[in-house]
N, C-alpha and C positions, 0 to 999 in steps of 0.2 A: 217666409218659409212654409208654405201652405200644403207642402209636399215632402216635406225631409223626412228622408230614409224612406221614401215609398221609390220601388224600382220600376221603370218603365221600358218600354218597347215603342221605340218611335220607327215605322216602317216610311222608307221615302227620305229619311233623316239627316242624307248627306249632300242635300241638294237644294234651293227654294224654302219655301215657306218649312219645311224640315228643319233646315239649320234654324230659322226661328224657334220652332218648338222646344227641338235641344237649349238652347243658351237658356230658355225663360225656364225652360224644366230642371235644370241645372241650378239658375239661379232663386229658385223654390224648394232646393235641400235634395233634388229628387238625383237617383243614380239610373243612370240612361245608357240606353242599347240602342245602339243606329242598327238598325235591320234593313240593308239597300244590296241593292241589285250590282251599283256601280262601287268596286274597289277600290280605286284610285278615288272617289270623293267622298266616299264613305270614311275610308279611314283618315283620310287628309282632313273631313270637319272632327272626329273623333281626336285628333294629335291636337289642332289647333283648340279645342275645346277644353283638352286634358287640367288646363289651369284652374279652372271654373268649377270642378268639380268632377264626381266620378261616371266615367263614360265611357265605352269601348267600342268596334263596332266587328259586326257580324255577317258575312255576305252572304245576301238572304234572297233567293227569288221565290217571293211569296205564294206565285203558281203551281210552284213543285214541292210538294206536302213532304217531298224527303229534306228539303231545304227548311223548310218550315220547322218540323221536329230540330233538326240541325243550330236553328235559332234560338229555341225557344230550351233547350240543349244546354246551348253555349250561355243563355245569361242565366240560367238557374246555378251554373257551376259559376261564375265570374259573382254573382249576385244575392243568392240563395235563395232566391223568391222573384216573383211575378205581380207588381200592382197594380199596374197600368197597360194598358196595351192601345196605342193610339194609332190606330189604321191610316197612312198617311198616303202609303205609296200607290202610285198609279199611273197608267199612260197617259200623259198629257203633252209632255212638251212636244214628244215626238209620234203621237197621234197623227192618221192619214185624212183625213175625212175626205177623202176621195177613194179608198180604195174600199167599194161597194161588196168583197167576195165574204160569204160568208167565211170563211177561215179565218178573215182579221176579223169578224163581229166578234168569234168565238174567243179569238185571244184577248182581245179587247176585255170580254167579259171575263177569260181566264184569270188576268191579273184586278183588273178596276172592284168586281165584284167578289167572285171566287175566292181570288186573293184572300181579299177582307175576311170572309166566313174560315179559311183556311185558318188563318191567327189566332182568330178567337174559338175554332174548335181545341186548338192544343192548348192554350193560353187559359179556357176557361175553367178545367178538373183543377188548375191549380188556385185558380182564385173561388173557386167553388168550395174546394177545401176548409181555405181560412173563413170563408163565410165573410168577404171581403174584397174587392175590388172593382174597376173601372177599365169599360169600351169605351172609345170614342173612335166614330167613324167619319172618314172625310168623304161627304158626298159634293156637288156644284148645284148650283142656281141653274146652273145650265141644263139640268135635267128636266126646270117648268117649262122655260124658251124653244116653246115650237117652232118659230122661223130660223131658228142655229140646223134646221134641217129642211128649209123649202128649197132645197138648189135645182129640182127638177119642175121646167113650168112648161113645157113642151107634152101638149097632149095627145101630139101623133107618135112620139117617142117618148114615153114616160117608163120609168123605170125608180120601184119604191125603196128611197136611200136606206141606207143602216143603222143611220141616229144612232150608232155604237156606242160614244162617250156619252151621250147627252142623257141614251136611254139606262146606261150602266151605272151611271149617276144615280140618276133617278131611283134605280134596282137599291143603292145601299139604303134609302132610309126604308124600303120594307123590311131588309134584314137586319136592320139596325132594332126595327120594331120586332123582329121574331126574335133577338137576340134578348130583345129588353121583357119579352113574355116567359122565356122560359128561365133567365139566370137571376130576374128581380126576389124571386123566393129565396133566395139564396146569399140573399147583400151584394149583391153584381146587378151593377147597372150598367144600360150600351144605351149610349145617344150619339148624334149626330150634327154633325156643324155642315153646312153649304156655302162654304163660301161664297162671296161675288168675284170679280175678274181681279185677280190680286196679281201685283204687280213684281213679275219675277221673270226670268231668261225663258226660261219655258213660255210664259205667254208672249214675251217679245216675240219668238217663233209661230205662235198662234194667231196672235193678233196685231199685225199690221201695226204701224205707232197712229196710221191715220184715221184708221178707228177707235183707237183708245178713247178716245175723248167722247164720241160715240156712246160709248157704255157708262160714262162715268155720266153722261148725261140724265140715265137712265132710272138715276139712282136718287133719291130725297135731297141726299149730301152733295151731290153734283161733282162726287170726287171718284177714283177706286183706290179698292182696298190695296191696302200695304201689307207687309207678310205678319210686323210687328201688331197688325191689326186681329190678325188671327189668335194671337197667343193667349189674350185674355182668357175667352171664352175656354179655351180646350183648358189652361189651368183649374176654370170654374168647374167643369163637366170630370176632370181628373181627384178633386181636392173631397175634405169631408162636409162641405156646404151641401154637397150638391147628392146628398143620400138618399131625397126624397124626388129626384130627377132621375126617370127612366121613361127611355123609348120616346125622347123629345127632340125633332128636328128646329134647330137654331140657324137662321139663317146670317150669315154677316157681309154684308154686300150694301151696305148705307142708306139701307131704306130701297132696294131696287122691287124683290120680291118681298111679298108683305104676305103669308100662308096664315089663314085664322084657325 
């Protein structure tokens, strides 16, 4: 129970590696707020959850800072308090990586990035307050991997892609680091996890099944990650071990990226 009676905000929560966090944040004492975009999965992991402990959820489009307050709203009153905030959601399954216009880079960054700062602007005067609480930001592996963006090799017609997810990725661990500079005075800490290619419906979409194996190659373990592989860490970065961890990019991807 590494967590009991600390309240949390799991953004992304009703879908993929989410519903993991939920169950383990659950089964660690914690009371959890699915903050998701999609209503129908949102509330449908929230109902099937309900047994496990105390959860509710709140339809949350973390781009629109009216939605955001509206969230952050709704579990102060269901919850009384704010402990955790675990930045989860983001475009991934249904990511274009073909559509070059800037309009999608910007929505891309709207929700991946934005998003994130978005949460933890409203989320942080209240754990500022208690002189007490936890960021955790989900960034990807996919933001070192330069060739997840070489599809243009034509030098009579070249045109420079938008690396949208890879570079928005990449964007949260500095914000995770300006997060962790100005709230660590305070006993607020923000870190960040990177997963590697973890294995959920959203990447079935992303990823081919004939490359899966591919990536898993790629990695020490010669496996990928699972969703249940995630939960550890974000417990450890959520919990009171980890008071003297701030502004720390954790990567979990089986040995694929190795950052010194």
């Amino acid at each position: 129970m590494q967590l009991k009676d600390k309240v949390a905000i799991i953004t992304g929560g009703g879908s993929g590696i989410g519903i993991a966090y939920c169950e383990r944040f659950l089964a660690e004492g914690a009371k959890v707020m699915i903050a998701d975009i999609g209503d129908q999965q949102g509330q449908a992991t929230a109902d099937r959850l309900a047994s496990k402990g105390e959860i509710a959820f709140q339809h949350t489009d973390i781009a629109d800072e009216d939605s955001v307050r509206a969230c952050v709203a709704a579990t102060i009153e269901r919850f009384g308090t704010i402990d955790i905030l675990l930045n989860n959601a983001a475009i991934y399954g249904d990511y274009n990586p073909l559509d070059n216009s800037l309009a999608y880079v910007k929505q891309v960054f709207d929700v991946n990035v934005h998003g994130q700062w978005l949460m933890a602007k409203h989320v942080a005067p209240i754990m500022v307050e208690k002189r007490r609480g936890r960021i955790i930001n989900i960034a990807s592996i996919a933001g070192f991997i330069h060739q997840l963006g070489a599809f243009a090799t034509d030098p009579n017609n070249f045109e420079l892609g938008g690396y949208a997810y890879q570079h928005s990725k990449f964007s949260v661990i500095g914000l995770t680091r300006h997060m962790a500079g100005q709230l660590g005075q305070f006993g607020v800490t923000a870190n960040c996890i990177a997963p590697g290619l973890v294995m959920t419906e959203a990447t079935e979409v992303q990823v081919p099944g004939d490359f899966q194996p591919m990536f898993a190659d790629m990695s020490a373990t010669k496996s990928n990650t699972q969703p249940e592989d995630m939960v550890g860490p974000a417990v450890f970065f959520a919990g009171d071990d980890s008071q003297m961890v701030n502004g720390q990019l954790l990567c979990v991807d089986g040995g694929n990226i190795m950052p010194v």
